[in-house]
Structures are given as structure tokens and as C-alpha cells.
Backbone as ProteinMPNN parsed JSONL, in Angstrom:
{"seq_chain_A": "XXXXXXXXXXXXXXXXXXXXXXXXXXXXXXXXXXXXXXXXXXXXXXXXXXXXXXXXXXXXXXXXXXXXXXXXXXXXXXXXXXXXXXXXXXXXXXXXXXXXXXXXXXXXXXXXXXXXXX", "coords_chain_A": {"N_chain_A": [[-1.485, -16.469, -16.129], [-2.484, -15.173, -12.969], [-4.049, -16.58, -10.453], [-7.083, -15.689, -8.891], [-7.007, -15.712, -6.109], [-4.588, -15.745, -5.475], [-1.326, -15.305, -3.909], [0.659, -13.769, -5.485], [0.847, -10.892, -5.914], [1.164, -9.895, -3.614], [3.318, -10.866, -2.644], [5.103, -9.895, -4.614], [4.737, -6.907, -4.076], [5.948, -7.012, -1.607], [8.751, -8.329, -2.176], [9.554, -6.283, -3.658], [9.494, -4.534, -1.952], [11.8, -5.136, -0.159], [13.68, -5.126, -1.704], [14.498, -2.481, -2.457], [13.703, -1.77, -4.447], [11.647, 0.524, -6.354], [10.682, 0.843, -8.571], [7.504, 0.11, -9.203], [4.356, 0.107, -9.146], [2.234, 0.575, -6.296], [-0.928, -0.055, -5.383], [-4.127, 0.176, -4.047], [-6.069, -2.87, -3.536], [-9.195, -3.068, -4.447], [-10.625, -5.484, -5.5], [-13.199, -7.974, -4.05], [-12.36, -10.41, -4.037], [-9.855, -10.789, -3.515], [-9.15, -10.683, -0.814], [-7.312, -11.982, 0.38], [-4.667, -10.645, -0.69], [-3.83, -7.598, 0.181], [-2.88, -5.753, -1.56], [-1.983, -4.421, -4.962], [0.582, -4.626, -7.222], [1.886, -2.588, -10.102], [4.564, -3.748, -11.688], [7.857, -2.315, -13.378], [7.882, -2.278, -16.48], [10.94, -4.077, -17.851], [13.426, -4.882, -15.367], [15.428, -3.116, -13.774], [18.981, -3.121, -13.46], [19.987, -3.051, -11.741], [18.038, -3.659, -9.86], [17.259, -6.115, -10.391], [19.495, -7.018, -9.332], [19.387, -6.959, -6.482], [17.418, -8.791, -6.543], [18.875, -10.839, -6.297], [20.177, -11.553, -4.319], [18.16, -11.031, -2.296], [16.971, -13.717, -3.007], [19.033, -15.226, -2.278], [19.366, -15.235, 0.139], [16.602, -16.352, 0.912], [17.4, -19.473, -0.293], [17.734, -21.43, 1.54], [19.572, -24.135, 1.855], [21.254, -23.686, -0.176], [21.691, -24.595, -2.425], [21.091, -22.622, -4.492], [18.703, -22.876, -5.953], [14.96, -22.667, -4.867], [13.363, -24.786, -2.97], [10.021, -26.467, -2.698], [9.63, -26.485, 0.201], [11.043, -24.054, 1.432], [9.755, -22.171, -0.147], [7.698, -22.637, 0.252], [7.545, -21.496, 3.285], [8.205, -18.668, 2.88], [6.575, -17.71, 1.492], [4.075, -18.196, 3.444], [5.259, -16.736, 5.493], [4.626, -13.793, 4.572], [2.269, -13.944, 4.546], [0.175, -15.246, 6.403], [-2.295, -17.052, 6.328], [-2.264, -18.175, 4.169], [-3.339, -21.086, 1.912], [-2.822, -24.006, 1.653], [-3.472, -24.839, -1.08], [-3.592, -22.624, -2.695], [-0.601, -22.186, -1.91], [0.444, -24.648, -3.658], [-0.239, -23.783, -6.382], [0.993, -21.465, -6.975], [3.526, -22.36, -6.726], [3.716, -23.857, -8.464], [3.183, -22.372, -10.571], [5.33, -20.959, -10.468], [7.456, -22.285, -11.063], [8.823, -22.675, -14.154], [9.989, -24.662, -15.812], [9.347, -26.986, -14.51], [10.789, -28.74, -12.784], [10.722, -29.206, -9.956], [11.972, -27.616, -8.788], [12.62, -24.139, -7.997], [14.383, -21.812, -10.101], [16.96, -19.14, -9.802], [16.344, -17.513, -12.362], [13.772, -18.204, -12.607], [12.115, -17.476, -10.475], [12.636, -14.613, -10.863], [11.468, -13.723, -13.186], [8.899, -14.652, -12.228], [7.946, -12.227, -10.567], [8.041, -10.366, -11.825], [6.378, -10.885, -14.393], [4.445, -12.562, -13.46]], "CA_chain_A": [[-2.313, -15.558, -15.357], [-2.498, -15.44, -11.64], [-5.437, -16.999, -10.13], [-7.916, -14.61, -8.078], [-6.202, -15.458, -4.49], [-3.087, -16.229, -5.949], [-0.583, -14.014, -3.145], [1.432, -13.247, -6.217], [1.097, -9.527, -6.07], [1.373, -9.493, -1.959], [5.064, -11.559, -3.087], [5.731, -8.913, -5.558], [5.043, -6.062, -3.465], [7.498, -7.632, -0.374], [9.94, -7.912, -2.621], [9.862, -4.586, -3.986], [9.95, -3.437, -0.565], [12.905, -5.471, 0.689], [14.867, -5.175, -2.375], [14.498, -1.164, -2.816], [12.996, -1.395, -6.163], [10.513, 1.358, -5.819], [10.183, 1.431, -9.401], [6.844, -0.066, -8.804], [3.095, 1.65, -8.575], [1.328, -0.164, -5.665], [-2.214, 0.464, -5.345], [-5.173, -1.087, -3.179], [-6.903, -3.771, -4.333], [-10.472, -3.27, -4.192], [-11.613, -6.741, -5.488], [-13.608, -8.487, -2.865], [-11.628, -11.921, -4.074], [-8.238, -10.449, -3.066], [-9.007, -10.81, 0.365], [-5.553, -12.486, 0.842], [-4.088, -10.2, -1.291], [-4.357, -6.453, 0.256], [-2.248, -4.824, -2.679], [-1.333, -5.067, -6.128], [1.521, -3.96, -7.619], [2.194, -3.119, -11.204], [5.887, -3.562, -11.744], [8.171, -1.63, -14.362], [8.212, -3.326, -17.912], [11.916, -4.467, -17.213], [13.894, -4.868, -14.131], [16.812, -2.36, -13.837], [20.467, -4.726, -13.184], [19.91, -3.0, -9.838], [16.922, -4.255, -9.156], [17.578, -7.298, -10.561], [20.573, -7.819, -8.426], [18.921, -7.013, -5.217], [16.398, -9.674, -6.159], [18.869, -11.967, -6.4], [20.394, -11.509, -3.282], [16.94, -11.792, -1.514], [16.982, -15.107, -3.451], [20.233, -16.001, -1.956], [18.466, -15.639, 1.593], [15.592, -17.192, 0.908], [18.093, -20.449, -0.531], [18.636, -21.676, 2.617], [19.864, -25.241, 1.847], [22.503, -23.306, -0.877], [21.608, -25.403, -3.97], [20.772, -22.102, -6.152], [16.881, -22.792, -6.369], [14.482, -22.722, -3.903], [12.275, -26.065, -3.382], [8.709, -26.009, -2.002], [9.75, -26.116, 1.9], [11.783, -22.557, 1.457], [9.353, -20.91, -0.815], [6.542, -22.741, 1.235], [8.831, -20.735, 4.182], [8.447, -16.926, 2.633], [4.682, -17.247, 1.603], [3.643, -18.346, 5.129], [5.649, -15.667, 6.654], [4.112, -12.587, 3.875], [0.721, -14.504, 4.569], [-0.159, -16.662, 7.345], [-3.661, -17.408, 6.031], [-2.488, -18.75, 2.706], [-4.072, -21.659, 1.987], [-1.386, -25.281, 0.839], [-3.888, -25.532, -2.481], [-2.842, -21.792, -3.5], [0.694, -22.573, -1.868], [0.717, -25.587, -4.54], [-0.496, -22.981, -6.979], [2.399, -20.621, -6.823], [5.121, -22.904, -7.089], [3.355, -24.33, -10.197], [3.37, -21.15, -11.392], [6.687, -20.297, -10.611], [8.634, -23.851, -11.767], [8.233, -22.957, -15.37], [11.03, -25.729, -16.037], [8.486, -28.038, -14.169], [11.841, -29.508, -12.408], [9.89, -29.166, -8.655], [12.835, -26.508, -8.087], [12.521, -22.628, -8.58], [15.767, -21.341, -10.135], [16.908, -17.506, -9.478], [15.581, -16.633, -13.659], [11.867, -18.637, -12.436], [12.285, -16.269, -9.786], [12.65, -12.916, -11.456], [10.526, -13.743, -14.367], [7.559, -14.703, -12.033], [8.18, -11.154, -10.115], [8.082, -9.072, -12.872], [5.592, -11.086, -15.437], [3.437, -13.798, -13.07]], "C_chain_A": [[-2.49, -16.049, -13.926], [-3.925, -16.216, -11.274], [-6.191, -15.782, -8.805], [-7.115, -14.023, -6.753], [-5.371, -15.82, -4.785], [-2.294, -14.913, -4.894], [0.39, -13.734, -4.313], [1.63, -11.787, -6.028], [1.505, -8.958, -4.419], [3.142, -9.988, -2.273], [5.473, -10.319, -3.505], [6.201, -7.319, -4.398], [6.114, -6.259, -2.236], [8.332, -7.455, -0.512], [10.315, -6.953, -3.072], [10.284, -3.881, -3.0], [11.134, -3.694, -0.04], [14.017, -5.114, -0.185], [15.349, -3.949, -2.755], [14.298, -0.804, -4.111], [11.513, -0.589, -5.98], [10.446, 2.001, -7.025], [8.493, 1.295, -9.969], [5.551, 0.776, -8.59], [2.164, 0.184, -7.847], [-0.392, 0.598, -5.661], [-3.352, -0.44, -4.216], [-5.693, -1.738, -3.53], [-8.645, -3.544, -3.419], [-11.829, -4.719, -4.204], [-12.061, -8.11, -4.41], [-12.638, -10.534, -2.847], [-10.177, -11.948, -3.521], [-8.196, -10.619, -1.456], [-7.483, -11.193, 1.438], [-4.255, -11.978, 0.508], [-4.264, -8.726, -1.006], [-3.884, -5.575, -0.777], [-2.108, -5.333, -3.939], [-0.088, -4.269, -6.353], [1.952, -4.204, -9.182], [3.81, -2.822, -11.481], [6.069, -2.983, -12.81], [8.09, -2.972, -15.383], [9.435, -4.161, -17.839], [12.536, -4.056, -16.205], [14.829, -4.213, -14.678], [17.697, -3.693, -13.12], [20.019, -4.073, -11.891], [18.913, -3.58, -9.275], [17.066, -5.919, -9.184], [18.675, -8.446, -9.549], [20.396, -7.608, -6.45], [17.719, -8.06, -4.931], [17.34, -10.954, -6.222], [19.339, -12.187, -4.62], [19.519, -11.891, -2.022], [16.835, -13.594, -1.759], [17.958, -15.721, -2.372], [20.068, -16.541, -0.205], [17.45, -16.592, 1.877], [16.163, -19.269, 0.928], [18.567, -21.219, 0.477], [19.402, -23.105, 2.547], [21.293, -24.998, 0.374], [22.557, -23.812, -1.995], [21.41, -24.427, -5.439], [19.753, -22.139, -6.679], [16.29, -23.106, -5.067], [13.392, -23.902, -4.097], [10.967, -25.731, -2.318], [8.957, -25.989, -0.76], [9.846, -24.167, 2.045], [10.912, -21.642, 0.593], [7.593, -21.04, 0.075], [6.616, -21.667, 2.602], [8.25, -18.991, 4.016], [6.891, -16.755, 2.419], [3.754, -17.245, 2.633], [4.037, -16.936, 5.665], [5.016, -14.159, 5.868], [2.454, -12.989, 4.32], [0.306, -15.78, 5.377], [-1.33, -17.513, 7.184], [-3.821, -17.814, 4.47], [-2.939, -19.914, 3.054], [-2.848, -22.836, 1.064], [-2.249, -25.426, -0.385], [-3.243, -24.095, -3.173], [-0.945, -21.81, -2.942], [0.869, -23.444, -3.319], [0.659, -24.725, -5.85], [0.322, -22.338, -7.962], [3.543, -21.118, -7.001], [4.661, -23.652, -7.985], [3.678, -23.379, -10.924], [4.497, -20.829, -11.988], [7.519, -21.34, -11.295], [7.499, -23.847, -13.235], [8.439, -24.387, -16.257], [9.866, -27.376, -15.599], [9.564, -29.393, -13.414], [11.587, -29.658, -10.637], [11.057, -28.411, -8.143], [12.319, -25.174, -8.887], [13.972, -22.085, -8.716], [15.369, -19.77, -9.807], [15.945, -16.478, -10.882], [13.951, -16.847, -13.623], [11.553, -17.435, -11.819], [11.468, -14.813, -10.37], [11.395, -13.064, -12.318], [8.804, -13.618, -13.593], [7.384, -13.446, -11.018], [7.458, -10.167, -11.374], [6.428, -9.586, -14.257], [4.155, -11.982, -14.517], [3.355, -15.1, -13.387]], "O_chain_A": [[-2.632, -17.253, -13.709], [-4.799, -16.283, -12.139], [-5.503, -15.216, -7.955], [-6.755, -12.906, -6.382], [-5.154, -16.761, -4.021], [-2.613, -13.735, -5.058], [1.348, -13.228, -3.729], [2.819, -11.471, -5.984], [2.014, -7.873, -4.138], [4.05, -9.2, -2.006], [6.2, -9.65, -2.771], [7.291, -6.85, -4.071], [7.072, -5.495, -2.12], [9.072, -6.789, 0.211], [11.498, -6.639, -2.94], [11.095, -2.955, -2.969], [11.716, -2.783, 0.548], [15.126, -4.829, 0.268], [16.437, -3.923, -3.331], [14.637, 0.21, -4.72], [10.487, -1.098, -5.53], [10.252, 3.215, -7.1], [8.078, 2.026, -10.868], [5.55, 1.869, -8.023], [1.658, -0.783, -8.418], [-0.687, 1.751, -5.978], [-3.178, -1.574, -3.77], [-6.285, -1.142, -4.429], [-9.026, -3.786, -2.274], [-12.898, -4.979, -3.652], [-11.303, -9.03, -4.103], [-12.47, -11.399, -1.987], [-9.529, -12.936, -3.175], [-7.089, -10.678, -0.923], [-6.963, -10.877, 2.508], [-3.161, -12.353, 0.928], [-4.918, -8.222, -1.92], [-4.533, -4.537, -0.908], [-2.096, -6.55, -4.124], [0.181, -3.299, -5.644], [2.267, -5.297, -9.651], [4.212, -1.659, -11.469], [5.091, -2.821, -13.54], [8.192, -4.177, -15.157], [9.06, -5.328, -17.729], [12.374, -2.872, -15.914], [15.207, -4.45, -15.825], [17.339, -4.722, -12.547], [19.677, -4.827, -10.981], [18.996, -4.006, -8.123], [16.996, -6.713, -8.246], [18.736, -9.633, -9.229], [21.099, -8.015, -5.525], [17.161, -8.283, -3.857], [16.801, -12.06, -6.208], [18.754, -12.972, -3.874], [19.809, -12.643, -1.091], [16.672, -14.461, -0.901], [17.597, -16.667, -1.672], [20.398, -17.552, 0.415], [17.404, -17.413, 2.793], [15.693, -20.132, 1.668], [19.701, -21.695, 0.416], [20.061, -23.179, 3.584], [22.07, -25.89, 0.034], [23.521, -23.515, -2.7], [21.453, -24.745, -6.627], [19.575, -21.594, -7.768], [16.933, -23.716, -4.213], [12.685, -24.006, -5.1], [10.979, -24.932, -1.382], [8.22, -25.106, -0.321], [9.07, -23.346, 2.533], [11.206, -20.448, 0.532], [6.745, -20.198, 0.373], [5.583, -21.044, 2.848], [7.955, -18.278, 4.975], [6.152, -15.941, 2.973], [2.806, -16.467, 2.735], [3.241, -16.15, 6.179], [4.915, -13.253, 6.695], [1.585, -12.117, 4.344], [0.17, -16.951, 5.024], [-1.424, -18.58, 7.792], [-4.822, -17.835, 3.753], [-3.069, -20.144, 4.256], [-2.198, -22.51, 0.071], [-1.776, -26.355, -1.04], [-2.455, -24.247, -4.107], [-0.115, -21.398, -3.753], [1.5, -22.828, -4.178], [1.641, -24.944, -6.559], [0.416, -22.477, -9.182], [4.52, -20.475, -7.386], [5.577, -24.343, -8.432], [4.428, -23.5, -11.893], [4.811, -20.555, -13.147], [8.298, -20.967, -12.172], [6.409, -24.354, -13.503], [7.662, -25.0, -16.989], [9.73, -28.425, -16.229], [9.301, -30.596, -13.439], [12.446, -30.332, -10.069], [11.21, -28.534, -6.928], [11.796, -25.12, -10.0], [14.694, -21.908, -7.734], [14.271, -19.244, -9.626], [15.28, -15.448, -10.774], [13.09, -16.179, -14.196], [10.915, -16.516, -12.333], [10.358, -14.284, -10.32], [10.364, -12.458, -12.026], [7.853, -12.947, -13.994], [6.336, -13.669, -10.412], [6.451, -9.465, -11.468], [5.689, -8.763, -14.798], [3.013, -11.966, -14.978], [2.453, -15.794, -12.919]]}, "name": "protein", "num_of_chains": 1, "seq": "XXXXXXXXXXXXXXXXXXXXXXXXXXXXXXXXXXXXXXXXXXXXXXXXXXXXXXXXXXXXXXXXXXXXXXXXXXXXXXXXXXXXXXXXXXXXXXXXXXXXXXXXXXXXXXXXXXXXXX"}
């Protein structure tokens, strides 16, 4: 489960937007804790291959050092730039979240999975 100010759902929605997955129902977030978080977004149950393969591609951008997972600089990198007012304890947060593996890398399936599930 996300944590209150967790930017998870500000992530989600980004990528929905960049990747043209607009299978997606955004909505406003009303809860005064979201402050950092102006949207939610509840994604579809599973990712269509199209969607899927436009998230990887974003991935492949994001990868900038080419290894195939993204390490805390590069994902430190994309949450800064969706949210300049995140905060390095929910940065630390988020890439806990996301490194299910617990290998201090985010592969492309951490990725997707934490897109679509949290």
C-alpha cells in the first residue's frame, strides 16, 4: 500500500500520459494529505501488450546508464522532474516500494507491476 504522500499515483498518471495508455480513469484527489499528489489514477486491471510496450520504452529512456534497471539516481531523476517538492524520505520510499527483488535496482517487470498494482 502506498503511503499517504507517496507520488505514486502523480508517477502513474505521467506515465499514462506519456505512454498513451488512456485506459486509465484519473480523478482529483480531494484528500488534504495528497497535497503532493494532485491526482489519482485508477489504472485498468491488466495492462494491454500496447500499453505495456510503451511503458517499456519510457523505461528504456528513463535507463540512462543502459544496464536494463533503473538505480536510485535515474528514478531519483523522473520523480524530481514530475515533483519538485518531493521530499528524499518519500523518494527513499518509492524505490523501496518499487525494488520488490530488494536488489537496490528497479528492473522493467518492478516497473510495470508498481504502475499498475503499487
Amino acid at each position: 500500500p502506498a503511503h499517504p504522500t507517496h507520488p505514486t499515483m502523480l508517477d502513474r498518471r505521467k506515465s499514462y500520459k506519456a505512454s498513451g495508455c488512456q485506459s486509465g480513469k484519473v480523478t482529483k484527489s480531494t484528500d488534504s494529505r495528497q497535497s503532493l499528489v494532485p491526482s489519482r489514477v485508477t489504472p485498468p486491471a491488466l495492462p494491454s501488450q500496447e500499453c505495456k510496450e510503451s511503458v517499456r520504452k519510457c523505461f528504456r529512456v528513463l535507463d540512462r546508464s543502459r544496464d536494463g534497471s533503473l538505480d536510485v539516481h535515474e528514478l531519483t531523476s523522473l520523480l524530481q522532474t514530475l515533483n519538485p517538492k518531493i521530499k528524499h524520505r518519500e523518494l527513499k520510499m518509492v524505490f523501496a516500494d518499487m525494488d520488490k527483488n530488494k536488489n537496490d535496482m528497479i528492473e522493467i517487470d518492478e516497473f510495470i507491476s508498481y504502475l499498475w498494482t503499487g
